[in-house]
Biopython code that builds the backbone (N, CA, C, O; Angstrom):
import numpy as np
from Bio.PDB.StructureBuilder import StructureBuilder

atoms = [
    (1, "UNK", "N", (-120.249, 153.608, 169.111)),
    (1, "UNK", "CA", (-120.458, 152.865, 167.889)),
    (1, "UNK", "C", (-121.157, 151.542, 168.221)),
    (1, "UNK", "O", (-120.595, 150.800, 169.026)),
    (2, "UNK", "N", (-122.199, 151.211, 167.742)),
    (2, "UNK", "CA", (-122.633, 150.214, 168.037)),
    (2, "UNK", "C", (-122.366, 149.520, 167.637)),
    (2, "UNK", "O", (-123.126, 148.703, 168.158)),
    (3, "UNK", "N", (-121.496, 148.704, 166.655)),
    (3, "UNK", "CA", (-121.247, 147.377, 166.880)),
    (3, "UNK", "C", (-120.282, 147.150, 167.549)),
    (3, "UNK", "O", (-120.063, 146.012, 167.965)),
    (4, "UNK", "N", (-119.619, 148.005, 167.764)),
    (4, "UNK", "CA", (-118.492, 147.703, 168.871)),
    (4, "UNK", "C", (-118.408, 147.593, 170.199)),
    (4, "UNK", "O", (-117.475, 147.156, 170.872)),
    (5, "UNK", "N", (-119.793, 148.160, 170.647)),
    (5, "UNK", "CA", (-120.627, 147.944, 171.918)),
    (5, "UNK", "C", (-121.203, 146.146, 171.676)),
    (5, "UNK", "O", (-121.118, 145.311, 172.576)),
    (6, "UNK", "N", (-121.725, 145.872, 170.386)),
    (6, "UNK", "CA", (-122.319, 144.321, 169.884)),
    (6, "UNK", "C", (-120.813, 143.257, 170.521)),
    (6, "UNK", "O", (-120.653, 142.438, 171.426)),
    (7, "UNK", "N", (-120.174, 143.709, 169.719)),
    (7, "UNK", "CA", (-118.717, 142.582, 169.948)),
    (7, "UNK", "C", (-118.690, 142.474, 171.226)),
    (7, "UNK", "O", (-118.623, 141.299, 171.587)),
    (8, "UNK", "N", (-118.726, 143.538, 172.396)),
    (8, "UNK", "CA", (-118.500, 143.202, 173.783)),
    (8, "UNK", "C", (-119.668, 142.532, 173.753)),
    (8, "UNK", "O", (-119.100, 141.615, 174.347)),
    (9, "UNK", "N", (-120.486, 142.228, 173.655)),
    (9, "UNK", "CA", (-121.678, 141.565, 174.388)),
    (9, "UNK", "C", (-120.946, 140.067, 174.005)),
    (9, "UNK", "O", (-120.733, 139.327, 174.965)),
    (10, "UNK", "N", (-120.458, 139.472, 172.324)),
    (10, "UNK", "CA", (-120.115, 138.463, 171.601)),
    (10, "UNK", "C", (-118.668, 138.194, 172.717)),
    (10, "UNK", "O", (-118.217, 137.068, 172.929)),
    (11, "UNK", "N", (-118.244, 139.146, 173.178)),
    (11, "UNK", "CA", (-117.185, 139.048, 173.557)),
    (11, "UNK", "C", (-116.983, 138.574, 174.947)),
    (11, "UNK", "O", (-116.056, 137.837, 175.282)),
    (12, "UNK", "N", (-117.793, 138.982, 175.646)),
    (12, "UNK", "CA", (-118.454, 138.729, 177.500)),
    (12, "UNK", "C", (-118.989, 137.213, 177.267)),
    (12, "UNK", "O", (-118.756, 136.509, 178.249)),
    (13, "UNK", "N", (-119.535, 136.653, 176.389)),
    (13, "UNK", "CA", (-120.488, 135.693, 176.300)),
    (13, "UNK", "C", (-119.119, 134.883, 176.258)),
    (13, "UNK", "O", (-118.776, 134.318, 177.297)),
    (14, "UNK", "N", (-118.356, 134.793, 175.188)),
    (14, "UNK", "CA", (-116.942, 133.777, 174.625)),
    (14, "UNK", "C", (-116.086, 133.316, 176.241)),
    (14, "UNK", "O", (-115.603, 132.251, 176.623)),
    (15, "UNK", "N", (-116.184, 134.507, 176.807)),
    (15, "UNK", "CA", (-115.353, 134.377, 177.886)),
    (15, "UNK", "C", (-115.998, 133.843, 179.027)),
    (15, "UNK", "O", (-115.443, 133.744, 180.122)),
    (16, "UNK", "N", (-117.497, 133.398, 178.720)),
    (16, "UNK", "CA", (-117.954, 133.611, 179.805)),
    (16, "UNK", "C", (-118.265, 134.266, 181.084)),
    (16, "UNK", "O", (-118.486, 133.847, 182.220)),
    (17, "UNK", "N", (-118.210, 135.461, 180.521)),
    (17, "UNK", "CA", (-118.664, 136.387, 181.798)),
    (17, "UNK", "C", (-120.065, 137.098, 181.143)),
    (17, "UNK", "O", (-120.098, 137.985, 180.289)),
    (18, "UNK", "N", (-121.364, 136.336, 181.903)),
    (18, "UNK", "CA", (-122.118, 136.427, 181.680)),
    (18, "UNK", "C", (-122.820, 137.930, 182.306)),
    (18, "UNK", "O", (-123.899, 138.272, 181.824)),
    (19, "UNK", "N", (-122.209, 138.752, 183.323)),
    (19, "UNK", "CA", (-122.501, 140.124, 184.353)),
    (19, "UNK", "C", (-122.318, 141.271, 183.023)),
    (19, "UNK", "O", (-123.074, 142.215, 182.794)),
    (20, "UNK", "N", (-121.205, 140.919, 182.318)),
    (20, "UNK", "CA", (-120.083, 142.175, 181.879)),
    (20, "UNK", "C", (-120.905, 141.895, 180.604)),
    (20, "UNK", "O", (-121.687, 142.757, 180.203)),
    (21, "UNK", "N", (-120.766, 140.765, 179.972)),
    (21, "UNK", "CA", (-121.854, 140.699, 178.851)),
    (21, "UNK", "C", (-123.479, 141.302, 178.814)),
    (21, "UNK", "O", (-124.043, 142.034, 178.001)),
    (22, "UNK", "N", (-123.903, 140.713, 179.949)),
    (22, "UNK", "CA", (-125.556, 141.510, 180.139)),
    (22, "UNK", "C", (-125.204, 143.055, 180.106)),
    (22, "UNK", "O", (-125.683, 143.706, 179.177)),
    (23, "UNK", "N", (-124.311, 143.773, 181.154)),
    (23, "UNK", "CA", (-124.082, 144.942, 181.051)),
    (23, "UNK", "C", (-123.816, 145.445, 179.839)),
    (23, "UNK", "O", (-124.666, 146.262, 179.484)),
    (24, "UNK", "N", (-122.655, 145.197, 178.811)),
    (24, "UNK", "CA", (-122.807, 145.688, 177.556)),
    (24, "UNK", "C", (-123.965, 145.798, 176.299)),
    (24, "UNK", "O", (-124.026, 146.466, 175.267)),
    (25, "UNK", "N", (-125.046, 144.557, 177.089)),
    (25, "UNK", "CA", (-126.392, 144.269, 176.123)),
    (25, "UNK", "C", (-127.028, 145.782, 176.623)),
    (25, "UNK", "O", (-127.221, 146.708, 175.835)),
    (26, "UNK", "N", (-127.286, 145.839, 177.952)),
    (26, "UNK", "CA", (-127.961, 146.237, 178.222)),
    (26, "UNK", "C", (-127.575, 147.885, 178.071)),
    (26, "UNK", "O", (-128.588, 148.503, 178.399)),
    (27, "UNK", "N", (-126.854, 148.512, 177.824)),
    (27, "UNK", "CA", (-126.430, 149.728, 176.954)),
    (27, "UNK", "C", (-126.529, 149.935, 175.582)),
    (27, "UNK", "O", (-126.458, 151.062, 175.091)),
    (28, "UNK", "N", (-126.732, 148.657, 174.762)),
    (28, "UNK", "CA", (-127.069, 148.791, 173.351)),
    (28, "UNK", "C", (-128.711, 149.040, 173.019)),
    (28, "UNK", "O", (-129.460, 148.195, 173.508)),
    (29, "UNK", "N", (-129.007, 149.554, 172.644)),
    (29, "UNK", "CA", (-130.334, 149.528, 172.030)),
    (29, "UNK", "C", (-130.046, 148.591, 170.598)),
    (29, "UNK", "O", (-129.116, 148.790, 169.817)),
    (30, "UNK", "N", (-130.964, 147.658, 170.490)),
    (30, "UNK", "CA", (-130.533, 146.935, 168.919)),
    (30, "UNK", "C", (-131.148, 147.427, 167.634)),
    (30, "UNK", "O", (-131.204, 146.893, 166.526)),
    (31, "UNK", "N", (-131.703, 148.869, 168.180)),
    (31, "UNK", "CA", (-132.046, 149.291, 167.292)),
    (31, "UNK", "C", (-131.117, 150.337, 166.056)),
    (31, "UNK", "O", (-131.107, 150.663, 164.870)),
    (32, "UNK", "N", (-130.468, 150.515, 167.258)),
    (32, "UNK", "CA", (-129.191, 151.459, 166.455)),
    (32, "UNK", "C", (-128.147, 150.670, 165.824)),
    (32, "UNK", "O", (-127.098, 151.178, 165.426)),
    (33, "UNK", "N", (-128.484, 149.154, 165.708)),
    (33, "UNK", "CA", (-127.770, 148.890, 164.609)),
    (33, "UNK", "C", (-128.035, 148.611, 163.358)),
    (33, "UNK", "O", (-128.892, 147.757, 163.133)),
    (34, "UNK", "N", (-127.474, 149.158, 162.452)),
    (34, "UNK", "CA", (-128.318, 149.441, 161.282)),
    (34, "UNK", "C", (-128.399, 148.417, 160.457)),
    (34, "UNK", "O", (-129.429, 148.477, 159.786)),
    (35, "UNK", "N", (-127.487, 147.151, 160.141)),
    (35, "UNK", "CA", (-127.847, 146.208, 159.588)),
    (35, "UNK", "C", (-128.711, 145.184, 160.267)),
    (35, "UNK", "O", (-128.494, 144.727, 161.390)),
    (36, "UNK", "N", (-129.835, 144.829, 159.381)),
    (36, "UNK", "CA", (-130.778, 144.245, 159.936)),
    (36, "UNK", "C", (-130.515, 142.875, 160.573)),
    (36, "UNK", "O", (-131.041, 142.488, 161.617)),
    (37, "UNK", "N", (-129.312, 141.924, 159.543)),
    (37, "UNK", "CA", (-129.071, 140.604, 159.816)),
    (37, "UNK", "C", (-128.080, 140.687, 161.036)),
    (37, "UNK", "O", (-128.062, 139.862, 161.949)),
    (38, "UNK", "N", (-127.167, 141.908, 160.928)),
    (38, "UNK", "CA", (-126.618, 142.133, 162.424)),
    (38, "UNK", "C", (-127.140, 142.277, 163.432)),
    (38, "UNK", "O", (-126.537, 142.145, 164.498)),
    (39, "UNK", "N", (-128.574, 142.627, 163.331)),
    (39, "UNK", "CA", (-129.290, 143.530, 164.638)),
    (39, "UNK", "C", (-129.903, 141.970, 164.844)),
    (39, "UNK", "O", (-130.585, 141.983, 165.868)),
    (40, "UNK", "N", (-129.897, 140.807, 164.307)),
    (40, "UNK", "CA", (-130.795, 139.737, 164.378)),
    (40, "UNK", "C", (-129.180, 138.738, 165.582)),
    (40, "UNK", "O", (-129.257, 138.353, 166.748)),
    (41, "UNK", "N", (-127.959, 138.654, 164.594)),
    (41, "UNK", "CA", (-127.205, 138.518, 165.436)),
    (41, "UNK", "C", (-126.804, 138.722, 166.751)),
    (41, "UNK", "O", (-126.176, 137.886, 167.401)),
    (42, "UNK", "N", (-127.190, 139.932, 167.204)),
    (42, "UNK", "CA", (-126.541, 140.514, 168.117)),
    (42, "UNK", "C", (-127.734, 139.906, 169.458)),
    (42, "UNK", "O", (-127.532, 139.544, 170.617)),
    (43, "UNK", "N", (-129.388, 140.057, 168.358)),
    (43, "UNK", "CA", (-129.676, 139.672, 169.747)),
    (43, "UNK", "C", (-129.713, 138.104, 170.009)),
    (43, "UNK", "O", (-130.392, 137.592, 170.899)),
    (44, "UNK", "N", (-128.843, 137.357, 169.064)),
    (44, "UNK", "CA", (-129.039, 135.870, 169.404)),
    (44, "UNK", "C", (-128.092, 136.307, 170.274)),
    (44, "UNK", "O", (-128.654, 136.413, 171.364)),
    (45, "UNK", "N", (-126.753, 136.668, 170.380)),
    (45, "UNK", "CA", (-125.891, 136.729, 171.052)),
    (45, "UNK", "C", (-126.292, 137.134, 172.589)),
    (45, "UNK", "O", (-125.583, 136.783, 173.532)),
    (46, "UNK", "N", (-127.517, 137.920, 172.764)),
    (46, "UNK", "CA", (-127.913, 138.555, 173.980)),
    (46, "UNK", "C", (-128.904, 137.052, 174.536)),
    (46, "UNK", "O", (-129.368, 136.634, 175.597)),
    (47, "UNK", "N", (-128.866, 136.707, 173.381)),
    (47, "UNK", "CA", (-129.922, 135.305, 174.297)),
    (47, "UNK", "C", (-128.713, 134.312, 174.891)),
    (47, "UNK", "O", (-128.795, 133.521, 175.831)),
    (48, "UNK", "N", (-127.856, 134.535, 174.254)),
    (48, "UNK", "CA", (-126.627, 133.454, 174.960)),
    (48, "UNK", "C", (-126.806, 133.976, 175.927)),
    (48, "UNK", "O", (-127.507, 133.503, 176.821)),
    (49, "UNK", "N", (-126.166, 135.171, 175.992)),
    (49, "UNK", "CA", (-126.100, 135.946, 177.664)),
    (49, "UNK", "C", (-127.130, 135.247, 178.458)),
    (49, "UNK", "O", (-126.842, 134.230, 179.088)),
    (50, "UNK", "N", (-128.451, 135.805, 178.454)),
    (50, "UNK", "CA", (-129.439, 134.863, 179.069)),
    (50, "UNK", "C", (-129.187, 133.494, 179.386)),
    (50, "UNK", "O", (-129.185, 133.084, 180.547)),
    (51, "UNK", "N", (-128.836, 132.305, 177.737)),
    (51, "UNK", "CA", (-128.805, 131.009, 178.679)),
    (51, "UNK", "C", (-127.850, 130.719, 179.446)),
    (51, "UNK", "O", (-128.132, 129.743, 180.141)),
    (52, "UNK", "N", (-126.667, 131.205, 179.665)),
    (52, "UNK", "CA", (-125.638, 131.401, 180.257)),
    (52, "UNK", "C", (-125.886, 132.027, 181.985)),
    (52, "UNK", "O", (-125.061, 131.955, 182.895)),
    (53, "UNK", "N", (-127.098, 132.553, 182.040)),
    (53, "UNK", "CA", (-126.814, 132.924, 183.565)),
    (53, "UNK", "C", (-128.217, 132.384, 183.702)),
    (53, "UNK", "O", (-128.922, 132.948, 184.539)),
    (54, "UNK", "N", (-128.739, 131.383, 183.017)),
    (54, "UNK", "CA", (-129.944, 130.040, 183.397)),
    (54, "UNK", "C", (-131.359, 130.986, 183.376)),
    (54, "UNK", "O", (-132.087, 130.575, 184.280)),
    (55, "UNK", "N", (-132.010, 132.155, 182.619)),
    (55, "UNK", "CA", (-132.952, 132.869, 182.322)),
    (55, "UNK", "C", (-133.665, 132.568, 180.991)),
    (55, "UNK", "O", (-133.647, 133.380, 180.066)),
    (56, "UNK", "N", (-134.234, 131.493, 180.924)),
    (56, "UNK", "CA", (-134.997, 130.609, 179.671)),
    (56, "UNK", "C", (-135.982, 131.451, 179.375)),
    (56, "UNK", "O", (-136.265, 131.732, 178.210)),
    (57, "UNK", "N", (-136.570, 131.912, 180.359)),
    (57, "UNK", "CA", (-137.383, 132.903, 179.702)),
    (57, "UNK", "C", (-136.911, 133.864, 178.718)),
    (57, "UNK", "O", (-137.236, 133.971, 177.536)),
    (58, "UNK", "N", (-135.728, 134.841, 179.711)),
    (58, "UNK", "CA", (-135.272, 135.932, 178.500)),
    (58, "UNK", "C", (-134.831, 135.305, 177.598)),
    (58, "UNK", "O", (-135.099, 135.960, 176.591)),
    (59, "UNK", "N", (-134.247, 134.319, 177.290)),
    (59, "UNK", "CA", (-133.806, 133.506, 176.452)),
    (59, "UNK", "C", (-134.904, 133.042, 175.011)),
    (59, "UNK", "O", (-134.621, 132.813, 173.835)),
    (60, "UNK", "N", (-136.009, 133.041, 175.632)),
    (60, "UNK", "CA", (-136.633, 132.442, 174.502)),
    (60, "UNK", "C", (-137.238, 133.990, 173.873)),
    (60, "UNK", "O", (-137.450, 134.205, 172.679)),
    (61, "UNK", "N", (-137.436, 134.920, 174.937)),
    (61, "UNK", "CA", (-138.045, 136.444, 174.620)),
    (61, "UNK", "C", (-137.307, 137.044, 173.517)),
    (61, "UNK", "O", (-137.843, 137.667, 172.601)),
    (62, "UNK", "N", (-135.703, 136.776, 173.674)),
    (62, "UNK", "CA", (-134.979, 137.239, 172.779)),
    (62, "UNK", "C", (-134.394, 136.700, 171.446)),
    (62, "UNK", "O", (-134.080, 137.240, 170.385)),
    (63, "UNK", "N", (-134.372, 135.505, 171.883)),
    (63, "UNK", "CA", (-134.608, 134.642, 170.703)),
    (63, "UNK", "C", (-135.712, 135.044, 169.361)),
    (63, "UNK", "O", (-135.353, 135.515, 168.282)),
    (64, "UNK", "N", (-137.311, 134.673, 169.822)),
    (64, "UNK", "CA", (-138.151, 135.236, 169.063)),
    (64, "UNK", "C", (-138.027, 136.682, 168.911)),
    (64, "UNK", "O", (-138.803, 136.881, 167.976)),
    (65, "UNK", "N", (-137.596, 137.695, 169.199)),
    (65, "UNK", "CA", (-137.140, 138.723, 168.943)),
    (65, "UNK", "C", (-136.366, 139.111, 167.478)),
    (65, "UNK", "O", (-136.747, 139.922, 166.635)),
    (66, "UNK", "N", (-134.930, 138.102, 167.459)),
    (66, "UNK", "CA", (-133.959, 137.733, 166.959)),
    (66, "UNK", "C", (-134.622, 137.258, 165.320)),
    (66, "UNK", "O", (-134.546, 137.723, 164.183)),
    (67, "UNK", "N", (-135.374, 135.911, 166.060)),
    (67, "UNK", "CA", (-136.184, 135.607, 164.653)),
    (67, "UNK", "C", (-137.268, 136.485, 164.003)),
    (67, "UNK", "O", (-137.956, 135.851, 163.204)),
    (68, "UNK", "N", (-137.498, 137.399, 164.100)),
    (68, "UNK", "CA", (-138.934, 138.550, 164.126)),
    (68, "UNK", "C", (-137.970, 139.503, 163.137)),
    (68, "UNK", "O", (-138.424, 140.135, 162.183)),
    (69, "UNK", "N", (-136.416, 139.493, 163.576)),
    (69, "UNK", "CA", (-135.998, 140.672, 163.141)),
    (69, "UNK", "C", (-135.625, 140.140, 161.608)),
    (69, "UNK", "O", (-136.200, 140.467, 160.569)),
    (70, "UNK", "N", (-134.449, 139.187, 161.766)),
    (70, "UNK", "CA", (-134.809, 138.815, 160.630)),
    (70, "UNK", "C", (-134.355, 137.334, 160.617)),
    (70, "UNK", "O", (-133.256, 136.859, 160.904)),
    (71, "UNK", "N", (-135.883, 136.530, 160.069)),
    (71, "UNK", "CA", (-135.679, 135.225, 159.756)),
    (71, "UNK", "C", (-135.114, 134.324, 159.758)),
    (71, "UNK", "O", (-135.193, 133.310, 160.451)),
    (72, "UNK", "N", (-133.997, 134.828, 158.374)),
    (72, "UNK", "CA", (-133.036, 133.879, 157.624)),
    (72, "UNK", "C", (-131.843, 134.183, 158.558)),
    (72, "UNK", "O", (-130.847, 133.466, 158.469)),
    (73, "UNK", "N", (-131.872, 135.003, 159.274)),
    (73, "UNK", "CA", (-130.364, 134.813, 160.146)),
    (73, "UNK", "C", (-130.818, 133.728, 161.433)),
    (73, "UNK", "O", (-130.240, 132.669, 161.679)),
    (74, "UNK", "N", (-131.716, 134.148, 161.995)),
    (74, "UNK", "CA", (-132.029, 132.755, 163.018)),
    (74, "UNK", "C", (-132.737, 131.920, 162.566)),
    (74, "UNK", "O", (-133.538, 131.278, 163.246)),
    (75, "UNK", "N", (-132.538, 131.761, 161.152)),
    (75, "UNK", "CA", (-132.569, 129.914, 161.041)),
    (75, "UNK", "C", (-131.593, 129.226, 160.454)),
    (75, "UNK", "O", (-131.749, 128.019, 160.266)),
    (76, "UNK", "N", (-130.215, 129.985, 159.996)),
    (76, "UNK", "CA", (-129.130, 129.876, 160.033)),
    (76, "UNK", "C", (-127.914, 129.640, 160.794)),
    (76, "UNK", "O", (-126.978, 128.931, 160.422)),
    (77, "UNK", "N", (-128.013, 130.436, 162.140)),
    (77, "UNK", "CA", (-127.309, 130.799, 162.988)),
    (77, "UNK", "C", (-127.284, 129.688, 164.010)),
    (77, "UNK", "O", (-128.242, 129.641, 164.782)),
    (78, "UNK", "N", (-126.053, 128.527, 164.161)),
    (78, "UNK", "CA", (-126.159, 127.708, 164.887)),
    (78, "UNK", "C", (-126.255, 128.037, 166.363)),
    (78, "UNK", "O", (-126.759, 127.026, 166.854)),
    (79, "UNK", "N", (-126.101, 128.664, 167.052)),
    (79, "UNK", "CA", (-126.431, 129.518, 168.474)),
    (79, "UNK", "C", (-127.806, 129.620, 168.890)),
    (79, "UNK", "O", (-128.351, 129.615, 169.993)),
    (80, "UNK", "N", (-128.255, 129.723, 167.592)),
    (80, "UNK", "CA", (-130.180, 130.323, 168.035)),
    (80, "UNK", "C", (-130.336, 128.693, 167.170)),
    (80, "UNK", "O", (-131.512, 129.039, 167.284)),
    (81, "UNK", "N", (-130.322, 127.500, 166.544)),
    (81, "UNK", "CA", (-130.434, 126.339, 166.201)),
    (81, "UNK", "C", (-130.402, 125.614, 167.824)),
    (81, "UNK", "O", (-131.333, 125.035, 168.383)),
    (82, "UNK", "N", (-129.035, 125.859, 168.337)),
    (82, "UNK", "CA", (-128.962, 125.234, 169.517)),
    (82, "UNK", "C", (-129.861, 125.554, 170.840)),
    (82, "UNK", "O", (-130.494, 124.802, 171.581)),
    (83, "UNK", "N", (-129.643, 127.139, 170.848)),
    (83, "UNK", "CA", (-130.585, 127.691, 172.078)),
    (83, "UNK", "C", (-132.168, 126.927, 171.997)),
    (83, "UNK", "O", (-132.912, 126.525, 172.891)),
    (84, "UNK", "N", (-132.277, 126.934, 170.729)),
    (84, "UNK", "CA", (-134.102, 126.988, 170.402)),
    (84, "UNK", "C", (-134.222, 125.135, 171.061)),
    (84, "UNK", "O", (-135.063, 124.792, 171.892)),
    (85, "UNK", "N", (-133.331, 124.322, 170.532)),
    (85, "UNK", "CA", (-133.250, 122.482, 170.742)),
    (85, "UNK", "C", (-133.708, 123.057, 172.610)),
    (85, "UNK", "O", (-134.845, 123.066, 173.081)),
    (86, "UNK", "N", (-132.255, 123.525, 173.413)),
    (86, "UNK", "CA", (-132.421, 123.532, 174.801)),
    (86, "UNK", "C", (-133.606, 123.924, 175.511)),
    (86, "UNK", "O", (-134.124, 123.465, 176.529)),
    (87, "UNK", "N", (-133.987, 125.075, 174.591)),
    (87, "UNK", "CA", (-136.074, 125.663, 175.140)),
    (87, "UNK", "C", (-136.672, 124.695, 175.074)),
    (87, "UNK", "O", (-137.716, 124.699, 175.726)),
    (88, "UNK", "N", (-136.348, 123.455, 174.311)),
    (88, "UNK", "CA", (-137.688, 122.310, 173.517)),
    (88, "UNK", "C", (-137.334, 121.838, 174.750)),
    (88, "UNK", "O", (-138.313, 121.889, 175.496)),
    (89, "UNK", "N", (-136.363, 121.401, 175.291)),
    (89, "UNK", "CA", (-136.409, 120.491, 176.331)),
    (89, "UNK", "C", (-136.620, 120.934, 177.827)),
    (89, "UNK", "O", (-136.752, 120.162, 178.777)),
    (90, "UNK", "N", (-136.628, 122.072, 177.864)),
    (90, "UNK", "CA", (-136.748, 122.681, 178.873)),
    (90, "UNK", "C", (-137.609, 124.158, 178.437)),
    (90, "UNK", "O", (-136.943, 125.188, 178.332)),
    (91, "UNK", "N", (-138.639, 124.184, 178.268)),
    (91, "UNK", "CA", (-139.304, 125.274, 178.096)),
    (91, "UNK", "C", (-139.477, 126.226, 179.582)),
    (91, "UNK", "O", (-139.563, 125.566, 180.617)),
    (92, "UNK", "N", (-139.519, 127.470, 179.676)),
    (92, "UNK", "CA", (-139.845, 128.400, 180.639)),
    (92, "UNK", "C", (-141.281, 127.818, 180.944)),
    (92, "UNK", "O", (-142.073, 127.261, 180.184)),
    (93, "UNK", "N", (-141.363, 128.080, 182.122)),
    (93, "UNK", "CA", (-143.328, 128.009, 182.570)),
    (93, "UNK", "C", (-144.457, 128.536, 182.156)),
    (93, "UNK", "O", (-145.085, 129.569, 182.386)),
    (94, "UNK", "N", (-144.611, 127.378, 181.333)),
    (94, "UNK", "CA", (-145.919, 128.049, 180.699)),
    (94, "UNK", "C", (-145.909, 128.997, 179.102)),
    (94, "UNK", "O", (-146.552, 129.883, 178.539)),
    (95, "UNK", "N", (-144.569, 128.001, 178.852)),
    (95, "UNK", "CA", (-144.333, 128.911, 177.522)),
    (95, "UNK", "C", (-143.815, 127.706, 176.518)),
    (95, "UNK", "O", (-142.745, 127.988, 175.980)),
    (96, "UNK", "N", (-144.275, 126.625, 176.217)),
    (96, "UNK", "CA", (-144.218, 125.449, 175.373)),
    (96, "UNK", "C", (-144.335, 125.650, 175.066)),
    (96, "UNK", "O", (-143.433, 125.844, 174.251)),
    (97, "UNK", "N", (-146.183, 126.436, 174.578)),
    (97, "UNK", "CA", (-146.158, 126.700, 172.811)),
    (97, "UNK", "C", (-146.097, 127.700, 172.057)),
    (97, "UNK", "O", (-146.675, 127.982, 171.008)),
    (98, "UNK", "N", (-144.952, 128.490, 173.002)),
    (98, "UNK", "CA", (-144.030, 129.577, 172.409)),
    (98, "UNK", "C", (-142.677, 129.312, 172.063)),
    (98, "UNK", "O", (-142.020, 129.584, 171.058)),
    (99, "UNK", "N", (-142.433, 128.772, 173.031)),
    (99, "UNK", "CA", (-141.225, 127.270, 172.322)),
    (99, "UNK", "C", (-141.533, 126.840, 170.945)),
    (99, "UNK", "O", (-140.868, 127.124, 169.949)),
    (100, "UNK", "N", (-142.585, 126.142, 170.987)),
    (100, "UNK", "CA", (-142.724, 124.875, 169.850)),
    (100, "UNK", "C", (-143.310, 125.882, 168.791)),
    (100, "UNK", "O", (-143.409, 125.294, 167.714)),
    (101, "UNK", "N", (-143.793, 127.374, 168.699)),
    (101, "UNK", "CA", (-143.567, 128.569, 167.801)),
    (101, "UNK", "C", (-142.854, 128.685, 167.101)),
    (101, "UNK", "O", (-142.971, 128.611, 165.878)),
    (102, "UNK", "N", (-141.574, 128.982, 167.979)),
    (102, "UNK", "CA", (-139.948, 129.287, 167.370)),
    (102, "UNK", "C", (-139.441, 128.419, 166.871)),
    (102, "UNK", "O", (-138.965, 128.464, 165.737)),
    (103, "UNK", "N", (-139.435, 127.355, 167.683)),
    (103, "UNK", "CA", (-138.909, 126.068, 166.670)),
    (103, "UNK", "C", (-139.566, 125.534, 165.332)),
    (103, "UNK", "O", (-139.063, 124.740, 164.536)),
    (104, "UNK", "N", (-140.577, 126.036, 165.276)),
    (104, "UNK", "CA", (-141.253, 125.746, 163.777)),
    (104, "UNK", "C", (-140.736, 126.885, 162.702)),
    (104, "UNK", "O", (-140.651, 126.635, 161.500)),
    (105, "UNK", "N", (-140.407, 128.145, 163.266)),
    (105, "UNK", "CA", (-140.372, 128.754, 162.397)),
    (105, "UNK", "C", (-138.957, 129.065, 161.946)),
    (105, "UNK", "O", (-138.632, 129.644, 160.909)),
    (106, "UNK", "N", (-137.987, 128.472, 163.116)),
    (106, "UNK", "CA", (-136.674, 128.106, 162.693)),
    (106, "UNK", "C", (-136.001, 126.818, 162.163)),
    (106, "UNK", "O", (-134.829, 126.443, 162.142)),
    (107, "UNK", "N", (-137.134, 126.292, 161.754)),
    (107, "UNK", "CA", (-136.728, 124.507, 161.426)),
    (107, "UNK", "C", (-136.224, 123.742, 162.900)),
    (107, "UNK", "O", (-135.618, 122.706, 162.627)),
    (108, "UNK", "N", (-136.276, 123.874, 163.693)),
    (108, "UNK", "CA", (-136.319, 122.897, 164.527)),
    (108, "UNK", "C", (-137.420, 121.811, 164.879)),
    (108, "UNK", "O", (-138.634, 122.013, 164.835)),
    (109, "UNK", "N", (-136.868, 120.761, 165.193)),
    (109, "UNK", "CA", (-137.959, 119.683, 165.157)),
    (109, "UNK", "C", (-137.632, 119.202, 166.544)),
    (109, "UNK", "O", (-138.267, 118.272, 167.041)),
]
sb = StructureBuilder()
sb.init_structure("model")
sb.init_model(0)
sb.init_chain("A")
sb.init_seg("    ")
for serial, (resi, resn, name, xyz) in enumerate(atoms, 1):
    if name == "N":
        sb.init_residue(resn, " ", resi, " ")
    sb.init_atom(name, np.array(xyz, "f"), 0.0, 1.0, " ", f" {name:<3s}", serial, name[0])
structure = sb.get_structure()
């Protein structure tokens, strides 16, 4: 069931175990979850995973992902509000104005 595969990922991240969390991401396809604003959730939640084991890149990959899927959940969602601030200040190499992308299109300033 996939969201119950989703919660472990929400669930690995809370506890900080960033291994057991990637592992449960990485068995979900986010496609098989059928609500769209969930499937937008789940992968902010997979970008925690990322900033959590210091991978800004996947972090911002999944992020814009997240926002692509749907919008109004990552520009809502204080997790992907916060993740997106930490990219501004620390962007991956060579990916500022893929940073300063996301943050426009999530209201970040």
């Amino acid at each position: 069931m996939p969201v119950i595969q989703a919660n472990a990922v929400t669930l690995g991240v809370e506890l900080r175990r960033g291994g057991e969390a990637l592992q449960a991401a990485n068995v979900l396809d986010p496609g098989d979850i059928v609500s769209v604003p969930r499937r937008s959730r789940h992968l902010i939640e997979v970008a925690r995973v990322h900033a959590l084991q210091g991978d800004w890149a996947a972090t911002l990959a999944t992020l814009d992902q997240a926002e692509r899927t749907a919008p109004e959940t990552a520009r809502f969602n204080g997790w992907a509000l916060e993740l997106t601030h930490k990219l501004m200040d620390r962007p991956p190499g060579g990916e500022a104005a893929a940073v300063r992308c996301l943050a426009g299109r999530v209201g970040v300033r």
